[in-house]
C-alpha positions in Angstrom: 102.7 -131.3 -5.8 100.1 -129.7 -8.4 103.1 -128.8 -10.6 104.1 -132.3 -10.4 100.8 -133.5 -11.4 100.7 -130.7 -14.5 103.8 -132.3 -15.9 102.7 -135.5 -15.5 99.4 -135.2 -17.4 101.4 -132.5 -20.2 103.8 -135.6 -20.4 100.7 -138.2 -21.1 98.8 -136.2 -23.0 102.1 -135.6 -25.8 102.3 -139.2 -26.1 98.8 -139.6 -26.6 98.9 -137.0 -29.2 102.0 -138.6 -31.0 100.3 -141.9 -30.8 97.5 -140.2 -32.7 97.7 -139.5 -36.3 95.6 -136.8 -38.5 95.5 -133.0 -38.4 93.2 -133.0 -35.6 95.6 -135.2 -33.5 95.8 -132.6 -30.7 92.6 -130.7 -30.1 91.6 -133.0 -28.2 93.9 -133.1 -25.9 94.5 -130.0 -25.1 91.0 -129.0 -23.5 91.0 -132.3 -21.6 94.3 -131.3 -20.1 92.7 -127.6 -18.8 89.5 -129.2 -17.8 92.5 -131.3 -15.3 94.2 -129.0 -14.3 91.6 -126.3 -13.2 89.9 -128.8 -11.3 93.0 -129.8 -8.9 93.4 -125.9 -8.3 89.8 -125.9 -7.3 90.0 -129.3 -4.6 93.9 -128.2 -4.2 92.2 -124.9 -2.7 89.0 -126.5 -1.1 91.6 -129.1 1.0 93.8 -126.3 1.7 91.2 -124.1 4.0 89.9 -126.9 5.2 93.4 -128.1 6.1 94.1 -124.3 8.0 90.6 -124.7 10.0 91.4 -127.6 11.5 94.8 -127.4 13.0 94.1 -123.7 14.1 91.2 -125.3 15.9 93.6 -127.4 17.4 95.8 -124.8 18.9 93.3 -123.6 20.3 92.4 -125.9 22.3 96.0 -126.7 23.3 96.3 -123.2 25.4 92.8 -123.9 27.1 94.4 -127.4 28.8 95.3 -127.1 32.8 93.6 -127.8 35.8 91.6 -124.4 37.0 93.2 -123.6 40.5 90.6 -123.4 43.6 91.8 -121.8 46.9 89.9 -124.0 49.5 90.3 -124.9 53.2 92.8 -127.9 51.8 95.4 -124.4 51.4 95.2 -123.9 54.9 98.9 -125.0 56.5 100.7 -124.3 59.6 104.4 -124.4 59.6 107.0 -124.9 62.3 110.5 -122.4 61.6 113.7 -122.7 63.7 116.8 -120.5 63.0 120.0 -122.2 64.1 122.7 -119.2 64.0 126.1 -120.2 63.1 127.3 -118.3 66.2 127.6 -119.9 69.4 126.5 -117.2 71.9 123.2 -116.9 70.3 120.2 -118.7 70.9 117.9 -120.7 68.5 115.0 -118.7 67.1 111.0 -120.7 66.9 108.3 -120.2 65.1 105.1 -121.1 64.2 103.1 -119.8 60.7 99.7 -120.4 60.1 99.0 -119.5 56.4 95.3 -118.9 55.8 95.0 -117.9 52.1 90.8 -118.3 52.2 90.4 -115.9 54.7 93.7 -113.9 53.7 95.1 -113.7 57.1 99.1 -115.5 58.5 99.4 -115.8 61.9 103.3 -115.4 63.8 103.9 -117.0 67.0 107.0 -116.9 68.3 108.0 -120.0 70.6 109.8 -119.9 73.7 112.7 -122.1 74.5 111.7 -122.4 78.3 108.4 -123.9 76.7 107.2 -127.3 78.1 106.0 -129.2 75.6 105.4 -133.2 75.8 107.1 -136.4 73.6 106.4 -139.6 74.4 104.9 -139.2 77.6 108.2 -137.3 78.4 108.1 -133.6 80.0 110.8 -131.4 78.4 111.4 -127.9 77.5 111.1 -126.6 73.6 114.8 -126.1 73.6 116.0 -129.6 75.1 113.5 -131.5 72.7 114.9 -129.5 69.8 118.8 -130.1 71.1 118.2 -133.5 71.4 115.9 -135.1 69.6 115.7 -133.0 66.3 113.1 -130.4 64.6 110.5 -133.6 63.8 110.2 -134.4 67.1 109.9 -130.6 67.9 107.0 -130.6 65.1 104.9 -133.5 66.7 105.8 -132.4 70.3 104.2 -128.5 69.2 101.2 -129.7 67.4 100.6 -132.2 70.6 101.2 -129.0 73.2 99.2 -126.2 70.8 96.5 -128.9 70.3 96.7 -127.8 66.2 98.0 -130.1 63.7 101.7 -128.7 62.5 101.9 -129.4 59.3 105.8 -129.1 57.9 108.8 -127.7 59.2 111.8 -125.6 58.3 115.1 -125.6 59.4 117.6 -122.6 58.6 121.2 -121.6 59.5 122.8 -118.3 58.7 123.3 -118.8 54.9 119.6 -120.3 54.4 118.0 -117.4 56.8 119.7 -115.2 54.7 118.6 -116.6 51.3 115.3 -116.6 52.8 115.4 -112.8 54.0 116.8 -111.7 50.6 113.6 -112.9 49.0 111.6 -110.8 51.1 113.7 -107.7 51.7 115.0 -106.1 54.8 112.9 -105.4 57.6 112.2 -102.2 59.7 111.6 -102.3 62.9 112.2 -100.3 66.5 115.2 -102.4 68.3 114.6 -102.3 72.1 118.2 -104.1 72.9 121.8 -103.2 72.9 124.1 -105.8 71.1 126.8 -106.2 68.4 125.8 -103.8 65.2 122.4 -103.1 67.3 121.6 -100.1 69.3 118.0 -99.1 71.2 115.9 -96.9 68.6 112.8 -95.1 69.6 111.3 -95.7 65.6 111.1 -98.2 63.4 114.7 -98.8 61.7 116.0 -101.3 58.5 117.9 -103.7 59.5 120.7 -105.4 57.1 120.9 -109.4 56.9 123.5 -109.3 60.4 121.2 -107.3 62.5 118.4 -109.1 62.2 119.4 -112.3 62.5 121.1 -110.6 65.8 117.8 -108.9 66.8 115.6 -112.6 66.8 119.1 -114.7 68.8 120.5 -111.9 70.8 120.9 -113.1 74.7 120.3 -109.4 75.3 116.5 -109.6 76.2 115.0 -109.2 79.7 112.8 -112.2 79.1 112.8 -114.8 77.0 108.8 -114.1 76.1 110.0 -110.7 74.6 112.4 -112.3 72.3 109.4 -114.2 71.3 107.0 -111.4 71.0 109.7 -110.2 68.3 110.5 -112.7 66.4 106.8 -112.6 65.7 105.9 -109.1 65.7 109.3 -108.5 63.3 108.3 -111.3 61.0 104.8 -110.2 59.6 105.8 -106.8 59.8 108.6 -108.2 56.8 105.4 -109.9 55.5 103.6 -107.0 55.3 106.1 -104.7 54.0 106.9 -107.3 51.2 103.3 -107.0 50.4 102.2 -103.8 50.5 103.4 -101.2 47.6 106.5 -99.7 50.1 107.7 -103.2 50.0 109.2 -102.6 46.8 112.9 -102.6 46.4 113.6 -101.5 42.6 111.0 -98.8 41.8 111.0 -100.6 37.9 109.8 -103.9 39.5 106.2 -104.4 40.8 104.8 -104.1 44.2 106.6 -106.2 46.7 103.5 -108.9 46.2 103.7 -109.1 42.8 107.2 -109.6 42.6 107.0 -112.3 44.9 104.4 -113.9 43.4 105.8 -113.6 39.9 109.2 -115.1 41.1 107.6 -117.7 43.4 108.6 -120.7 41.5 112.9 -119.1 41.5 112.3 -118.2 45.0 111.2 -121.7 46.3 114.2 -123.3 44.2 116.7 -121.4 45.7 115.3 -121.7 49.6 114.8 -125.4 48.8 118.3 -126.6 48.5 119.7 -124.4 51.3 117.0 -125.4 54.2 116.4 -128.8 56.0 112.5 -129.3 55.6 110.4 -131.8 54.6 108.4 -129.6 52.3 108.6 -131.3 49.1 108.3 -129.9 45.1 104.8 -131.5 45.3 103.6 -129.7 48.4 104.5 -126.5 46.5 102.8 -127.2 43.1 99.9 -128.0 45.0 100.0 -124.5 47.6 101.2 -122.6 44.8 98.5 -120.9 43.8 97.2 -120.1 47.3 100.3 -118.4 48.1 100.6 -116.1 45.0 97.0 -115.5 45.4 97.8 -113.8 49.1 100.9 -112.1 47.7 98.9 -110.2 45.1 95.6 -109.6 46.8 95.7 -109.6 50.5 96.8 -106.6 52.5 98.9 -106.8 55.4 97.7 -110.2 55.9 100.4 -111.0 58.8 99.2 -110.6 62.4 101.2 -111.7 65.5 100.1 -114.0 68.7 102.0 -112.9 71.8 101.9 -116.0 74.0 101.1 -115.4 77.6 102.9 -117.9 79.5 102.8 -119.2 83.3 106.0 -119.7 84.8 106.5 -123.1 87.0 108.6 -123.3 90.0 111.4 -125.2 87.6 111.7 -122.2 85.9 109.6 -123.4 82.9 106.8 -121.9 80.7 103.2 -123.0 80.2 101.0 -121.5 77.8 98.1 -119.9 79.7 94.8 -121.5 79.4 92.5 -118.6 78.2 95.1 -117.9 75.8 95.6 -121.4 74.7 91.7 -120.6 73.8 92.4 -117.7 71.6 94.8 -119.4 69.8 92.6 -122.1 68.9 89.7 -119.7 68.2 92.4 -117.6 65.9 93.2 -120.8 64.1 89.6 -122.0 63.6 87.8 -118.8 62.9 90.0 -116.3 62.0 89.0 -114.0 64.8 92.1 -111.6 65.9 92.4 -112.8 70.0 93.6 -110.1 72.5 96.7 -109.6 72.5 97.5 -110.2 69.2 99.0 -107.4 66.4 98.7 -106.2 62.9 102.8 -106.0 62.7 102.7 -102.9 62.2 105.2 -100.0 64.5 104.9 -96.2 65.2 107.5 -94.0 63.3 105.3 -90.8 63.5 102.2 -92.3 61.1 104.9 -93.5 58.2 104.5 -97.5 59.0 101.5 -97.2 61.8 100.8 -99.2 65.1 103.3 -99.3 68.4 106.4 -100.4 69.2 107.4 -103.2 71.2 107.2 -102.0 74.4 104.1 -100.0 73.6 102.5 -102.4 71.5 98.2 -102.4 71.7 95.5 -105.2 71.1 94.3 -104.8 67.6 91.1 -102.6 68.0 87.9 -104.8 68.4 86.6 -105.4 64.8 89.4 -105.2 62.9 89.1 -108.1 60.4 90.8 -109.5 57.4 90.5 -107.1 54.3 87.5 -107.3 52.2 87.2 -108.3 48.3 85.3 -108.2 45.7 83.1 -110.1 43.4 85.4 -109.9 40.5 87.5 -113.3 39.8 90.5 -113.3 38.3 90.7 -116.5 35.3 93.8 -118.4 37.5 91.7 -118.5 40.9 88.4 -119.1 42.0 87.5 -119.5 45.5 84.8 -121.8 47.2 81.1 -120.4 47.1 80.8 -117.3 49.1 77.5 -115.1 49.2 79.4 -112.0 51.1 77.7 -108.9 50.7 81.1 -106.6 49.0 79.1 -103.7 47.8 80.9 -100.2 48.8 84.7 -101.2 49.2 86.2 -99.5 46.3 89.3 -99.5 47.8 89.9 -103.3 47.7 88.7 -103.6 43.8 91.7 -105.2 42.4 90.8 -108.7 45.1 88.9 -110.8 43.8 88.1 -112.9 46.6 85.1 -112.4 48.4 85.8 -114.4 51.4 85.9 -112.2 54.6 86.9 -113.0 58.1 84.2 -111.2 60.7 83.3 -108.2 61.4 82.5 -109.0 65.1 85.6 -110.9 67.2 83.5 -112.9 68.8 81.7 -113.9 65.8 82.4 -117.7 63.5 84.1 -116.8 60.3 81.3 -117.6 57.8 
């Protein structure tokens, strides 16, 4: 553009000259046309800079747009799982996850089929209401018997539970029943895709409330696993939470379209954070709730009433009930805790793992004035939300 200009005035200023007559025709005109041109360098530079300060400044402030992520009690979800094996001779596998990202804690119950639960004023067993009237029905009829609002369900068959399971990795466990591809172990084992699935369906349990005590005790141990640091399957890759976290948005696509749920792309957006925030900084957040059931004349199961209380009481305030466990199994101190037949109350006062002070920029939690002085070992959280200390204790 200045070059332009430049020719332009050279052009005028030798038509003024010709135009002129006399010796001293063009000393004029040259000085005029420098005084010109040294003064658009000048403005030419001046608007330049000026020009470079204020689109950087706008770039700037183009990265710092988003909506700061809070974890809050509005994270807090409970979730209602059934595995439907494509086999015939195996039975349908229930759950319940509670997913409590404020106080880092996940609870597993499994769900007995002999359950009674209630729909529509109608008496009727976990199993028949699922058979015949579908998992909504089985959602509202849970949330009415548990007394806890159930918040989305999950419906899998053998290709989705196996999408679901490759996310995670393969669990280890102890297997205390003989069927196909399974054999009693006395420690903890992995278990491919087949086996598993075999291990929560199997018709080869004693009682139906140890098949449940399984599906829940083998279910946050995978949670756990996938967490800690051993939950890593390709030693280049993260720590089994990070890489879960950092492939949350792949994994939820490709569960999505293989599942029956009514959890929705907007449900995720809005959970997201909460989730990669207990993938990356809680440890062994998963705990199981063995339900104690009374048996009726009919054959039936009702949840006992002073656990019915704990559950309540584990929901509300975090507190770990009797009876419940970390999900963790005896191999001779290489994964900790029992096996299933000689599993053990969590001790009195274990809690949720601490955090610190130090807040990473993608989270910040509600207002907390916990006291996190002296826990080097949980630097890298930066949550400092705790569950108590003493079981019988509120959460704060």
């Amino acid at each position: 553009m200045l070059m332009h200009m430049l020719r332009t005035i050279m052009t005028m200023s030798k038509a003024y000259a010709r135009r002129r007559r006399g010796p001293k025709a063009g000393s004029t005109a040259i000085p005029f046309m420098i005084t010109i041109l040294i003064s658009l360098i000048v403005f030419g530079a001046v608007a330049l800079y000026f020009y470079n300060k204020m689109t950087a400044k706008s770039r700037e402030l183009s990265v710092m747009q988003g909506k700061t992520a809070r974890i809050c009690e509005d994270d807090i979800n409970t979730m209602l799982f059934v595995l439907d094996p494509d086999a015939e001779n195996r039975k349908n596998a229930v759950m319940i996850l509670h997913f409590d990202p404020v106080r880092k804690l996940m609870w597993c119950i499994g769900i007995p089929l002999e359950l009674q639960v209630e729909l529509n004023g109608r008496t009727m067993t976990v199993g028949a209401c699922y058979d015949n009237h579908g998992i909504v029905q089985l959602k509202s009829a849970l949330s009415q018997t548990l007394g806890e609002q159930v918040d989305r369900y999950m419906q899998l068959n053998t290709f989705s539970f196996k999408t679901l399971v490759n996310c995670f990795g393969n669990p280890k466990c102890t297997v205390e029943i003989t069927d196909d591809g399974l054999n009693k172990t006395a420690t903890p084992i992995t278990l491919d895709f087949d086996q598993y699935e075999t291990l929560l369906t199997s018709n080869a349990y004693p009682q139906e409330a140890e098949r449940c005590t399984k599906i829940g005790l083998s279910v946050s141990m995978l949670l756990n696993e996938c967490i800690s640091p051993e939950g890593t399957r390709d030693p280049d890759e993260p720590t089994g939470g990070e890489r879960v976290a950092n492939n949350l948005e792949d994994y939820f696509n490709n569960i999505i379209n293989v599942v029956d749920t009514d959890v929705t792309a907007v449900d995720f957006e809005n959970h997201k954070h909460a989730i990669s925030y207990m993938f990356k900084y809680a440890m062994a957040p998963a705990r199981c709730i063995s339900l104690a059931c009374d048996q009726q004349p009919d054959g039936t199961l009702t949840i006992n009433a002073l656990k019915m209380e704990e559950i309540k009481s584990a929901f509300e305030h975090a507190k770990l009930p009797e009876g419940s466990y970390t999900g963790k199994e005896d191999d001779g101190g290489k994964s900790g805790g029992e096996s299933l037949r000689e599993m053990e109350p969590a001790a009195p006062g274990e809690t949720a793992p601490r955090s610190q002070e130090e807040l990473p920029a993608d989270v910040l939690p509600e207002e907390d004035d916990t006291d996190t002085e002296g826990e080097a070992d949980m630097a890298d959280d930066p949550l400092a939300i705790d569950a108590p200390a003493d079981m019988n204790a509120p959460a704060e």
